[in-house]
N, C-alpha and C positions, 0 to 999 in steps of 0.2 A: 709247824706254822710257817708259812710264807709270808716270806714279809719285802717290799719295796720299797728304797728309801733315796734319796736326793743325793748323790754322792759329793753335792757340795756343803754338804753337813759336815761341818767337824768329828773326827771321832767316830762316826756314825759307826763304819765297820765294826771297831772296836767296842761297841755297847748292844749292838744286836748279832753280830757272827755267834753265841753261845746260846741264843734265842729261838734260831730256827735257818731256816732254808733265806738267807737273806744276797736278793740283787739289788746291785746299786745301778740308779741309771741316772745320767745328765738331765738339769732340768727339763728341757726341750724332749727327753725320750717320756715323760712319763705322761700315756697317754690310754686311754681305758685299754688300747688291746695290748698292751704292756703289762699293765697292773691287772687285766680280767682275772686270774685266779690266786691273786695275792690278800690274804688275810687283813695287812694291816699295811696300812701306806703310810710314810716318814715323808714328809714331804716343808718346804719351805714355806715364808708367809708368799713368796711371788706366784706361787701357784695354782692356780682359779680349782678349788676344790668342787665342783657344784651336780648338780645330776649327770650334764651330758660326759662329764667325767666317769662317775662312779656308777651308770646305769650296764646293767648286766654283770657285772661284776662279783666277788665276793668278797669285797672289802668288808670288816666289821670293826674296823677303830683307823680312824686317823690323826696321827700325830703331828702336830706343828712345836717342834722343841725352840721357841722364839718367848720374847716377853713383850709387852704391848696392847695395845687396842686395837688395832692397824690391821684387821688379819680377815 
């Protein structure tokens, strides 16, 4: 599994490195031709999740590990 994640996530390394093939990239890097053949995207509420995101892609789960409405 390929997985992208926010590397301003807490921890983050530490709960997906045993998961699968896991890059961390700065908010600003994560950009569909970054994430194009990444499984599952870890990402923050700051960043705009929406098609022109995830078109072409092989995202099939994205995670926002945050609590709120706000998202």
């Amino acid at each position: 599994m390929n997985i992208v994640a926010d590397s301003a996530i807490p921890f983050i390394a530490r709960i997906f490195n045993s998961s699968g093939n896991t890059v961390l990239l700065d908010t600003h890097e994560i950009t569909r031709s970054n994430i194009k053949d990444a499984d599952v995207l870890v990402v923050r509420s700051v960043t705009c999740v929406n098609e022109n995101l995830l078109a072409g892609t092989e995202i099939k789960i994205v995670v926002c590990p945050a609590s709120g409405i706000d998202h």
